[in-house]
N, C-alpha and C positions, 0 to 999 in steps of 0.2 A: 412595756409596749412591744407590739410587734411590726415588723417593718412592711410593706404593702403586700407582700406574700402572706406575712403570717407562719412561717417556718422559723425567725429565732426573734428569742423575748430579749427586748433592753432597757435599761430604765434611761438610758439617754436616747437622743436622738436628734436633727436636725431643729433648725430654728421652728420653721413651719413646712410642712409639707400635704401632699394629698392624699389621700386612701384611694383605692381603686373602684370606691364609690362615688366618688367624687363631691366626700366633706372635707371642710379646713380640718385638719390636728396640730394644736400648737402642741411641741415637745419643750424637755425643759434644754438643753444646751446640744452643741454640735456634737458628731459623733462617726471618729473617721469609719467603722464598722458600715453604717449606712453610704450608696452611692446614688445618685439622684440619676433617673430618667426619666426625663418627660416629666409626667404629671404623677410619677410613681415613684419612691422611695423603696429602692433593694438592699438588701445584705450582701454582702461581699458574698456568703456561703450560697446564695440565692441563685448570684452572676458567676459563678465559679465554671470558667470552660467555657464561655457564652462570649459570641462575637459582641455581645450588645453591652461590655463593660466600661462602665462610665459613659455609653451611647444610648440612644434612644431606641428602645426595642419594638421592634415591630409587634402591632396589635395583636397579630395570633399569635409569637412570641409570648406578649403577657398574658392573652388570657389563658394561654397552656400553662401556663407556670401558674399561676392562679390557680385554677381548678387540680394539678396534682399536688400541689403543696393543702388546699384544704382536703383533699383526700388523704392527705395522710394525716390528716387531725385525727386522734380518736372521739369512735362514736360517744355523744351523749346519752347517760339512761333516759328511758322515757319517762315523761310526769314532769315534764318542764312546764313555766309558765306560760312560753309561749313559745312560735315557732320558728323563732327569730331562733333559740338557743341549739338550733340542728342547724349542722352544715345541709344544704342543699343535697348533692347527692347523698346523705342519708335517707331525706324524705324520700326519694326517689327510689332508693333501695327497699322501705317501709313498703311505699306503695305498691313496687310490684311484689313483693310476698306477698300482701294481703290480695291480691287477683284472684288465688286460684277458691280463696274464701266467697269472695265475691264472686264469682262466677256458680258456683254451687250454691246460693240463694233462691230457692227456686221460689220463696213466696214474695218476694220481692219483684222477679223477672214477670211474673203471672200476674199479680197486682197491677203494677206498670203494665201488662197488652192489655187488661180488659177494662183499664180505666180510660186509653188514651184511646181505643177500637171499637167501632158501632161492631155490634152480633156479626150484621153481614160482612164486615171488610175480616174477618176471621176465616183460612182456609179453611177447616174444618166442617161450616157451619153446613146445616143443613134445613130444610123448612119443615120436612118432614122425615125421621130414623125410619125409614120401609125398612132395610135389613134386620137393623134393630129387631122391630116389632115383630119380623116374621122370625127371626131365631128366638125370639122369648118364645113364642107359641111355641116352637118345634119342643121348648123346654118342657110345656106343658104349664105356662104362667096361667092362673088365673085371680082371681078377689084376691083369694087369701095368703097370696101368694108374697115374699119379702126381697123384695128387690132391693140390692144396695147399687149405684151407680157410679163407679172411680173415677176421678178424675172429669165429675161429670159437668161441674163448672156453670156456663146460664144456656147450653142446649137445652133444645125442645124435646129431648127423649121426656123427659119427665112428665111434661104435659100430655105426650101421645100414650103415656102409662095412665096418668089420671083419666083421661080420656076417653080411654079401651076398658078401665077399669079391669087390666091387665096383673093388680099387686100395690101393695102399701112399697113406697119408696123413701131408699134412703138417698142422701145426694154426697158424695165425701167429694172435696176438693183444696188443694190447697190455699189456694187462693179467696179471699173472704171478698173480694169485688166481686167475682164471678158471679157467689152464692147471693150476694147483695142485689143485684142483678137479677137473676133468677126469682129471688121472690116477687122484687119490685112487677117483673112482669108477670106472677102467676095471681098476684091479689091476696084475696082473701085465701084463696086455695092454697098458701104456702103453707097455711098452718094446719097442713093435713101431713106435710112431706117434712120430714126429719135431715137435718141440715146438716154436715161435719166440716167442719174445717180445717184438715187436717196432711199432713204429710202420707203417705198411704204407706211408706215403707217404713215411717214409725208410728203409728196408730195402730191406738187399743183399743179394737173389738172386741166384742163378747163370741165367744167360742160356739159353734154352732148354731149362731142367730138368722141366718140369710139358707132361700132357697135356689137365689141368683145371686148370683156377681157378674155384673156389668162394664166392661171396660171397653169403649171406643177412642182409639188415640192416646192413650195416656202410658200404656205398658211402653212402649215404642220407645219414650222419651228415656228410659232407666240406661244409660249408656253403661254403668259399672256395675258389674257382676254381683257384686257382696248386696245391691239395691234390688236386681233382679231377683235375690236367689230370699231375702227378707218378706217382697213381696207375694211368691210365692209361698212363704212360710203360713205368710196373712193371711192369701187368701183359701189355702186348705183348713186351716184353722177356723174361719169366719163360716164358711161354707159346712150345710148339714151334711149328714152321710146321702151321697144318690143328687146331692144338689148338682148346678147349673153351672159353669163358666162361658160368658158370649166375652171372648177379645177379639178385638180389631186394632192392626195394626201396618205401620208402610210393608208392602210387600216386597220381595227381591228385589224390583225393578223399580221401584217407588222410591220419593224423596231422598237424599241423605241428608236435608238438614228441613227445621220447621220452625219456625216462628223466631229464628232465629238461634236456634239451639241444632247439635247432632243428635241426632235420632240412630234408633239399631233396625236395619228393616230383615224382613222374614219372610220366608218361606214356611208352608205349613208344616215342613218336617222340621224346622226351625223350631216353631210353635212348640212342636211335640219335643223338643231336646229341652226346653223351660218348663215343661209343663208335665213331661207323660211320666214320673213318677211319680203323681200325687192325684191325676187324672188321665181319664181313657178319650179320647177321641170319639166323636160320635158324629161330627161333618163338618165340612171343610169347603171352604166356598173364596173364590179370588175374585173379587168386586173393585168397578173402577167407579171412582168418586169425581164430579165435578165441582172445581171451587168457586165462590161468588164469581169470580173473574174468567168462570172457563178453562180456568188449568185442569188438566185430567191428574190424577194421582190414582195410583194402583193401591189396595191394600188386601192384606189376606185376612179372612175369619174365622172363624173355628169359636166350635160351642163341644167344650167337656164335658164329662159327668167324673162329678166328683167321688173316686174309689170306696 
């Protein structure tokens, strides 16, 4: 047995006493080792040095002695039956390592805004991509044209592409509500437009398939480098020789956070330090965005040609 600490094992112990749960334990015989306070039973080793021996210890007295003596229990492996067989701060210790795993769930985070958010309550949203559609043109979009769209989630660019009859579209996005979404409202016409739903900085393209690559708002979100530097791999890869880059992203002076995540904002020489060994610059434009709510946000865009 162990005494209301839990710091030394005996197989005797008092007639009856309480746990600091506050259940009966009948023991089998006395046991001058154990000394009774209050409604707790200590070990001499427990009280050793302690004003409170053979006295009744102040509450935050026991429960400090409580909580270090099970901290120095050693941890249990995991694959227990149940949860009962971890000391408390283990769990606690568990949980926060797995944070930083959780927090890097991005289909999960994404899922969760666009199942719980109508289109409009979404910074982002827009009714109509005008910059959009006017840097496709500047690309030279037209019918036959392969648009892929990153990050492009249940915006309306797609629609103003089908529309304009601007290019065959792809839509990649993490998030499978989004795309759910998106078809939901394009109808029948969904089954013209090719879906992905996918990570962009681990997605497998086919190599030279796209004459655009489309990205508003979603590079931004890449806060670590080795994601930036993947996605960029992708997208020189995806992209034919002389093809297209339209990104959009917060500019300098724009957001530092968005939908609840940190964002990286930029400037267009910013742009050009990501992007300009793999693409040339061809124009650069600083555009201010209004959100359903009237917040103004800055962002910068820039359309490449790819080397």
């Amino acid at each position: 047995m162990y005494c209301s600490v839990g710091r030394i094992a005996t197989n005797r112990g008092s007639c009856r006493g309480r746990r600091s749960n506050g259940r009966s334990r009948r023991w089998s015989s006395g046991d001058s080792s154990l000394q009774r306070c209050s409604r707790f039973w200590y070990c001499r080793q427990c009280t050793l040095g302690s004003k409170s021996v053979g006295m009744r210890a102040s509450v935050t007295t026991r429960r400090r002695r409580f909580r270090r003596a099970r901290a120095r229990r050693p941890l249990q492996p995991l694959g227990g039956s149940s949860a009962n067989e971890y000391p408390r701060r283990q769990l606690l210790c568990l949980a926060e390592s797995a944070t930083p795993e959780f927090s890097v769930n991005r289909q999960a985070h994404w899922d969760g805004l666009y199942t719980t958010k109508h289109p409009t309550e979404l910074s982002w949203y827009q009714a109509e991509p005008v910059r959009s559609l006017e840097l496709l043109r500047d690309a030279g979009a037209g019918r036959g044209t392969a648009i892929i769209d990153v990050g492009g989630g249940d915006s309306t660019f797609v629609d103003a592409v089908v529309n304009e009859g601007l290019g065959h579209v792809t839509v990649l996005d993490i998030s499978g509500a989004a795309l759910a979404r998106a078809k939901a409202r394009l109808g029948p016409r969904a089954s013209d437009i090719r879906w992905m739903e996918a990570d962009v900085t681990r997605a497998e393209l086919t190599p030279h398939s796209f004459d655009v690559w489309h990205d508003r708002a979603a590079f931004h979100f890449l806060t670590d480098s080795e994601d930036r530097g993947q996605y960029v791999e992708t997208c020189a890869s995806a992209l034919r020789s002389g093809g297209s880059l339209v990104v959009a992203t917060f500019a300098a002076d724009g957001p530092t956070h968005c939908s609840g995540l940190e964002v990286v904002r930029y400037s267009l020489d910013g742009l050009l330090d990501e992007f300009g060994d793999e693409f040339a610059l061809q124009r650069g434009i600083t555009d201010v965005h209004f959100t359903p709510r009237g917040v103004e946000q800055h962002f910068t865009i820039a359309l490449f040609r790819r080397r």
